[in-house]
N, C-alpha and C positions, 0 to 999 in steps of 0.2 A: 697872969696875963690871960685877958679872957680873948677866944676867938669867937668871932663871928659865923651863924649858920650858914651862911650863904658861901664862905670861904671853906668851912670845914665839908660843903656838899659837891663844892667846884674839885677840891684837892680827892677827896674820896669818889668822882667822877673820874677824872685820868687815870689814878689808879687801877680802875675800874675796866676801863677803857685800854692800861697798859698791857695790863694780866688777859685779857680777853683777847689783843693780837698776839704776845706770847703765846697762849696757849695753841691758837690759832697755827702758829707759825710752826712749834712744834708737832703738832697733827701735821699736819702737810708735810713737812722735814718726814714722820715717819711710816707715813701711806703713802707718798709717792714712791713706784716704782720705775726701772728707768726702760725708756720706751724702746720696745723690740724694734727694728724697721727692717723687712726682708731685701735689703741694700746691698748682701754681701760683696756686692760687683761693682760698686759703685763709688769712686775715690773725689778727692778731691787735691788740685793740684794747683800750683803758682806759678808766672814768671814777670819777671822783674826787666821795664822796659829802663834802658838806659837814656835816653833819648825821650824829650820833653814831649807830652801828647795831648793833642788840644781833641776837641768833639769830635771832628772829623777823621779825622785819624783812627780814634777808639771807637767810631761806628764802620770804619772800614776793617778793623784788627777784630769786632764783632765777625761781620759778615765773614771774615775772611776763617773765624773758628768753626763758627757754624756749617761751612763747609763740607767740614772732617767730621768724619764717621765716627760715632761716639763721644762726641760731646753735648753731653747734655743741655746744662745751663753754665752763665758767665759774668762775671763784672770787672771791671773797669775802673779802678780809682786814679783819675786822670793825673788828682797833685802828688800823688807817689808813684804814678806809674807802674804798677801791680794792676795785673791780671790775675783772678780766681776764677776757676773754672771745674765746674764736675763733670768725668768721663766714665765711661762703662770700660771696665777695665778687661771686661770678652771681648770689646771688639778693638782698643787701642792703650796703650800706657800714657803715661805724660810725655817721654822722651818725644814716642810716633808723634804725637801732637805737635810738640814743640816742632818738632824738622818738617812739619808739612805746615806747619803754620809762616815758620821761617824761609818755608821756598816759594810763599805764594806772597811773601811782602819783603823788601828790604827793610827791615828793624834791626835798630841794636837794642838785643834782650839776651836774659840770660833766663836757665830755670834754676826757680829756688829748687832747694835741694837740703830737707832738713838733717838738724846735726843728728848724730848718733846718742845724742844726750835728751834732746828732745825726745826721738823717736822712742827709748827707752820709758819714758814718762807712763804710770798709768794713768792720770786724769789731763783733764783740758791742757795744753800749756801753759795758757793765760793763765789759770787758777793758781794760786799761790798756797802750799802744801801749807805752810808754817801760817797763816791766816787764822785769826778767828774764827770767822762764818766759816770757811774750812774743817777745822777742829770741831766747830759746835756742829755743823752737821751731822760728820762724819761719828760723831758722839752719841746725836740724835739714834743716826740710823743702827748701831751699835747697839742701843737698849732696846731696840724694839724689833731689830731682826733676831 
């Protein structure tokens, strides 16, 4: 069976093209280092609004964070109802947050409050330990540290 140049030049371009983002992807997997940020004060926290929130509401539960001392920044996912927000945790915790957020609005919320299984976790929680790209990273980084 004879092939054609033009097929045997396309297949040995991909190829070509595959081995060259490989390679790629492992240089990067093994020179990336993970970024220091002098943040140590600086958490991030949740609550969970029970109670359906449209725009105006979630621009009034803004204004109404913003208020308190130590909040950084905020968002607002109005179709779950979750509130994320960053605080300085010198000048307040979540809880303080939470109860002066809670006396300057009549809301039903509650704060997330993660499990002990989570908190345990050393990487993201999203990330999934038993994953591929997980393993092949963490493999990556392993040969070359």
């Amino acid at each position: 069976m004879k092939i054609s140049k033009k097929f045997k030049i396309a297949i040995g371009s991909v190829l070509a093209f595959s081995t060259l983002l490989f390679v790629v992807l492992v240089v990067h997997i093994a020179t990336a280092k993970p970024i220091v940020i002098d943040n140590a004060s600086l958490q991030i926290s949740r609550i969970d609004f029970k109670e359906p929130l449209d725009s105006i509401k979630a621009k009034e539960i803004h204004r109404n964070l913003k208020k308190i001392p130590g909040v950084k920044t905020d968002r607002i996912n109005i179709e779950t109802g979750a509130l994320v927000f960053f605080h300085d945790l010198k000048v307040a915790d979540s809880k303080t947050i939470y109860d002066k957020l809670m006396a300057m609005g009549n809301y039903k919320a509650e704060r997330y409050i993660v499990s002990n299984e989570l908190a345990s976790k050393q990487v993201c929680p999203v990330m999934n330990e038993d994953s591929f790209s997980y393993k092949f990273s963490r493999g990556i980084q392993r040969i070359f540290n």
